[in-house]
C-alpha positions as CSV (number, residue, x, y, z in Angstrom):
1,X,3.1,40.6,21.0
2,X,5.4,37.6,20.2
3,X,4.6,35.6,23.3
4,X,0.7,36.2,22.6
5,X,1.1,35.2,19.2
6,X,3.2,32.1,20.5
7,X,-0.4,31.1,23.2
8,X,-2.6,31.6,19.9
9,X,-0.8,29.1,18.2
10,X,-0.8,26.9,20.9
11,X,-4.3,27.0,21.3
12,X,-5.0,26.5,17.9
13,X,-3.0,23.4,17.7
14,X,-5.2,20.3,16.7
15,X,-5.9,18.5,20.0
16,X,-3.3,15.2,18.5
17,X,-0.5,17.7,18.3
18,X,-1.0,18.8,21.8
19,X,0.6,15.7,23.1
20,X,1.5,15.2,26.7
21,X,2.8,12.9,29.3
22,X,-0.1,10.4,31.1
23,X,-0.2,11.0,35.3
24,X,1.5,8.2,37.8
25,X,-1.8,8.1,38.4
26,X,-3.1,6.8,34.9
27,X,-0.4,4.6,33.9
28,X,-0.7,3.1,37.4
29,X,-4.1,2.4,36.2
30,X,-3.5,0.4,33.1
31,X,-0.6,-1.3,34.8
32,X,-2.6,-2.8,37.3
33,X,-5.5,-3.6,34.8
34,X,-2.9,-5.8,32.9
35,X,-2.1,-7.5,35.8
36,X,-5.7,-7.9,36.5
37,X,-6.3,-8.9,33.3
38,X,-9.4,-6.4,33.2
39,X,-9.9,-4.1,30.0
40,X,-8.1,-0.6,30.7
41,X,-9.0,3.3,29.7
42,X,-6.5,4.8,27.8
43,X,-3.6,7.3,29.3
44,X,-5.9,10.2,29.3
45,X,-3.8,12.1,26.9
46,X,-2.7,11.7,23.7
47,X,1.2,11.2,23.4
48,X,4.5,11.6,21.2
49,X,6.5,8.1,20.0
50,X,9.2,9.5,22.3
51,X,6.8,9.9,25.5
52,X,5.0,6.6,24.9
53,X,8.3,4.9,25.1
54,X,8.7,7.0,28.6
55,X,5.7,5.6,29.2
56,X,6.6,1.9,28.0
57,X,9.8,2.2,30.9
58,X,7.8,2.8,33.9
59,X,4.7,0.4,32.8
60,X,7.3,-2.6,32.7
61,X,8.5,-1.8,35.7
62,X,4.9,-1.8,37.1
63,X,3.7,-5.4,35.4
64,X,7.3,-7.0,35.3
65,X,7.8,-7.4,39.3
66,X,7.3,-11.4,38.8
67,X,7.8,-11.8,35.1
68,X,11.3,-12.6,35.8
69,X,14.5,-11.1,33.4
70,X,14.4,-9.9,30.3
71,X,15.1,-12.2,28.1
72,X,14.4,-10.7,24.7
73,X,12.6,-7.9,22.7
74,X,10.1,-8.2,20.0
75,X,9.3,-6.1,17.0
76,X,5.9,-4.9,16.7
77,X,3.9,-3.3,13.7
78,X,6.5,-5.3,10.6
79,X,3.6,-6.0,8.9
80,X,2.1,-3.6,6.3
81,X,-1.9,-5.3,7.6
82,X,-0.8,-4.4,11.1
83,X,0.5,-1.1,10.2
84,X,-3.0,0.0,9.3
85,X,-4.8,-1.3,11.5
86,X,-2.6,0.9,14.3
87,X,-2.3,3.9,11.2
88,X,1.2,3.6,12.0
89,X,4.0,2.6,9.4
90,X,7.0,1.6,11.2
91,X,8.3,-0.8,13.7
92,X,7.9,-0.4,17.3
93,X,10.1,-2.3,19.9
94,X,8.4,-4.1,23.2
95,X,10.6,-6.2,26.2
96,X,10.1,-10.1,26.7
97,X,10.5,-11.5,29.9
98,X,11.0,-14.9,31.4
99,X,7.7,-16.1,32.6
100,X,6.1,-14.9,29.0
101,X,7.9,-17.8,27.1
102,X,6.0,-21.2,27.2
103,X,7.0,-24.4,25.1
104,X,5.4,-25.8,22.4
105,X,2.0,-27.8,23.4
106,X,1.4,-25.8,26.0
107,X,-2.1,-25.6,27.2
108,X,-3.1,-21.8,28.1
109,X,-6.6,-20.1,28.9
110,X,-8.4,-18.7,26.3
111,X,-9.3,-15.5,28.4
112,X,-5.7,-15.4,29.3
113,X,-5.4,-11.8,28.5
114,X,-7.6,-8.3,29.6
115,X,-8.1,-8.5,25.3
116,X,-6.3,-11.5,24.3
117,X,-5.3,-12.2,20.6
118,X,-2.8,-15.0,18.8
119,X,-0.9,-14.6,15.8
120,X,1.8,-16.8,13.7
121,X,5.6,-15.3,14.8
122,X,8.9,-15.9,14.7
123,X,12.0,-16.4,17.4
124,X,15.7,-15.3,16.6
125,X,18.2,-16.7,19.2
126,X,21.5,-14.9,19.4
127,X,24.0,-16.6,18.8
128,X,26.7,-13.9,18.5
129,X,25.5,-10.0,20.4
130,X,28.6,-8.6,18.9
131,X,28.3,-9.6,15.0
132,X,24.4,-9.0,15.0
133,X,24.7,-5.2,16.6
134,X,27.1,-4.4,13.5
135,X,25.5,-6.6,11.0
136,X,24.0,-4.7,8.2
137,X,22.5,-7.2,5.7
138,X,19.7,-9.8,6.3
139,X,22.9,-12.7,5.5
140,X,24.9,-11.0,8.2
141,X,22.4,-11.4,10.4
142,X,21.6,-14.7,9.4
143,X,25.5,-15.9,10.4
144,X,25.0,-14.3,14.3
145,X,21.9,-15.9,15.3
146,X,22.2,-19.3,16.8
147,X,19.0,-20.5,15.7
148,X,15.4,-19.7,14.9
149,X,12.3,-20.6,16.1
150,X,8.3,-21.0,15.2
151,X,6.8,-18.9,17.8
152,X,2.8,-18.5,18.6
153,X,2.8,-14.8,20.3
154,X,0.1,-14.4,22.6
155,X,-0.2,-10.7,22.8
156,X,-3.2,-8.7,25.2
157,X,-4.3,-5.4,23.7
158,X,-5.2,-4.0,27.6
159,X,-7.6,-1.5,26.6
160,X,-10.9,-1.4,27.0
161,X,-12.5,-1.5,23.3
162,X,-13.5,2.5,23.2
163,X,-10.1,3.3,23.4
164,X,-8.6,4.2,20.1
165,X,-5.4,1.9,19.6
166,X,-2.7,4.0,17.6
167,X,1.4,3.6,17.5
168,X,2.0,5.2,20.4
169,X,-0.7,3.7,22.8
170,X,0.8,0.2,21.5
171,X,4.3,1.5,22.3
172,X,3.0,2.6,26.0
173,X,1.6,-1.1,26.5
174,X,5.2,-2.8,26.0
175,X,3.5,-3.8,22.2
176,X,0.9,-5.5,23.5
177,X,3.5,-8.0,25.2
178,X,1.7,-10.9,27.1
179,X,3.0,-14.4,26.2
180,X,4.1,-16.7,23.8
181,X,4.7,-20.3,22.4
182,X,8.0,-21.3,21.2
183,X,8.7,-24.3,19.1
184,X,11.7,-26.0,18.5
185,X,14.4,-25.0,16.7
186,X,14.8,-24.9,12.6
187,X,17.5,-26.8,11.3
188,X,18.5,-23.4,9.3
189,X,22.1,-23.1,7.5
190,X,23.6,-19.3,7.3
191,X,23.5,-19.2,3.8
192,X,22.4,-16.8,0.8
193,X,19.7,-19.9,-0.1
194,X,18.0,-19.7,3.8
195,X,17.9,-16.2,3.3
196,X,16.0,-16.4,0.2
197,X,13.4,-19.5,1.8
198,X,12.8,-17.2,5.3
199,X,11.3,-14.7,2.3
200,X,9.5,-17.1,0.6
201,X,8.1,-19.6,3.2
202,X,4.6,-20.1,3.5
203,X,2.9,-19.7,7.0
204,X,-0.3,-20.7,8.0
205,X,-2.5,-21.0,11.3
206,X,-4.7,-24.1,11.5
207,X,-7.1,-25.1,14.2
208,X,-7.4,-28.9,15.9
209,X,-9.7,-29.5,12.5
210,X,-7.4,-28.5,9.8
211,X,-9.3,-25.5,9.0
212,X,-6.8,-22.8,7.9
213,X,-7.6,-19.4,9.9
214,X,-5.1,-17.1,8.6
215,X,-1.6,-17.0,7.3
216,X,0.9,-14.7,5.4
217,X,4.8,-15.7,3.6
218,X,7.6,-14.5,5.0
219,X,8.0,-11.3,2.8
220,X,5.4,-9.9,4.5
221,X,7.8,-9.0,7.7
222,X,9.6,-6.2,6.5
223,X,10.6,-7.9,3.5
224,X,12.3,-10.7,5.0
225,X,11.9,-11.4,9.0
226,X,15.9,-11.5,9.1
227,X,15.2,-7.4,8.3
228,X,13.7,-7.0,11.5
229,X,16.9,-8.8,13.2
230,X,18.1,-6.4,11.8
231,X,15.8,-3.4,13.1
232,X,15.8,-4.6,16.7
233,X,19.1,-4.3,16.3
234,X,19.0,-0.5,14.9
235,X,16.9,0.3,17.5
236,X,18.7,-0.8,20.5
237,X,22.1,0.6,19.1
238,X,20.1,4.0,18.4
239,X,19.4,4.4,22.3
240,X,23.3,3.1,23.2
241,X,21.7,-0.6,24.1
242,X,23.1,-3.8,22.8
243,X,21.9,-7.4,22.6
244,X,22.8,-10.4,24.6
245,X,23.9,-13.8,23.7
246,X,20.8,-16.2,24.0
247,X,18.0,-13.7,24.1
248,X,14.8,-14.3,21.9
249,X,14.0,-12.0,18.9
250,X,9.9,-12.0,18.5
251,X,10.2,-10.3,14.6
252,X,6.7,-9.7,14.2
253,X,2.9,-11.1,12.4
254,X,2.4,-13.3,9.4
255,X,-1.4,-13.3,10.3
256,X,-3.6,-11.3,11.0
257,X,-4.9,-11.1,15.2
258,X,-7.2,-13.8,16.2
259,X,-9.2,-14.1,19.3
260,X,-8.9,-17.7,21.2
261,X,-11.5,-20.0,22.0
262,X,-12.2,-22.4,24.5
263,X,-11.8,-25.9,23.4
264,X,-9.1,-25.1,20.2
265,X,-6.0,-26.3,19.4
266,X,-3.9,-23.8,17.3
267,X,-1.2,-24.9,15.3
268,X,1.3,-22.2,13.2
269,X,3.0,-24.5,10.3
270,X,6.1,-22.7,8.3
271,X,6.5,-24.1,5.0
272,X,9.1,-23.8,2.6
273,X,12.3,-23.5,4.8
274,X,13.0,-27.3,5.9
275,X,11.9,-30.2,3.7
276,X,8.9,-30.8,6.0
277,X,7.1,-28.2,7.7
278,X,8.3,-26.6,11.1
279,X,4.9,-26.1,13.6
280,X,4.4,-24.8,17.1
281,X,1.0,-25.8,18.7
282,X,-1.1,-24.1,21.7
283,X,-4.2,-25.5,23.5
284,X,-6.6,-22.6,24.2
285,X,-9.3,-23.8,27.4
């Protein structure tokens, strides 16, 4: 009686809960539509946090063959905007790699993606792996990282457009991981003052004509972009990782996602942290 009682349930489960593992065969599929740059389907089944990060190991090791090393993580969903749009409310951790990261005026192609987007980021550098995995306040973190960054992210979505895009499906897709444009570094001091300015900058996306197409402050990452530092760092230490000295930190969206055009120059200007503005540009042909 218990064990038919146990099936009913089961089958009465809504179809979300009854979350599964995708087939070889399916992430396969999307893999190879990444590295096509062709819109994907979906996994074919609906999955857990903790099986889309399964999920997340074997597609990097399908679309990372020629990416080169790792050479950072980055943070997805920080921003309450993104959160809803995904309808999930908390952070999600993707892999950089070497061949992502381009420099600042770098010329890419607008369709360089199966569902390319942009967005105004930001880059943490370790400075020091061992102070950052125990720090525990944005300040602490502040004094580890050797420097930080403006970074354009260049993220592909994958999926075809029918296919719902929740938490875990972003998870599966390494967070939507594609490329990105670093700037220079930000002559930043590791004080309580810097601290307070990465809160309070000002960021804004502008196009070749000045026209300002999005932008956010930097409260809206988390509260501060040093607390996702901070949750990158949770995260790996939760799954018995650690950081390296050197690698990149993408911490997450201070606009909303933008498709590229042909013929635009995008330029992310940070405001409020130096006594003119930081910027990191990117040609889209």
């Amino acid at each position: 009686m218990q064990t038919l009682w146990v099936c009913l349930v089961v089958l009465l489960m809504p179809l979300s809960a009854q979350a599964e593992m995708p087939s070889e065969t399916n992430i396969r599929r999307v893999a190879e539509a990444w590295l096509m740059k062709k819109p994907a389907p979906g996994f074919g089944v609906s999955m857990t946090m903790p099986e889309a990060a399964k999920v997340q190991e074997r597609y990097n090791a399908l679309i990372a063959r020629d990416l080169g090393g790792v050479v950072g993580y980055k943070a997805g969903l920080t921003n309450p905007a993104v959160q809803k749009r995904f309808g999930y409310d908390r952070p999600i951790r993707g892999t950089l790699y070497e061949k992502m990261i381009l420099r600042t005026g770098a010329r890419v192609p607008a369709a360089f993606g199966a569902r390319p987007v942009f967005e105004a980021d930001m880059v943490a550098v370790v400075g020091d792996a061992a102070k950052l995995m125990a720090a525990k306040t944005p300040l602490e973190a502040l004094r580890a990282l050797k420097e930080i960054r403006p970074f354009i992210e260049l993220p592909d979505l994958v999926y075809d457009p029918q296919v719902k895009l929740d938490g875990p499906h972003l998870l599966a897709i390494n967070v939507g991981a594609r490329l990105g444009v670093l700037g220079d570094p930000i002559a930043l001091p590791a004080t309580a003052e810097s601290v307070a300015k990465l809160a309070d900058m000002k960021v804004e996306v502008v196009d070749q004509t000045g026209a300002v197409l999005g932008g956010g402050k930097g409260s809206d990452v988390l509260g501060n972009p040093l607390n996702a530092v901070l949750w990158i760092a949770e995260s790996l230490r939760a799954e018995g990782k650690a950081l390296k000295n050197d690698e990149l930190l993408s911490l997450g969206s201070f606009s909303a996602l933008l498709p590229p055009r042909p013929g635009t120059t995008i330029t992310a200007r940070y405001t409020g942290i130096t006594p003119t503005p930081a910027e990191v540009k990117v040609t889209f042909e």
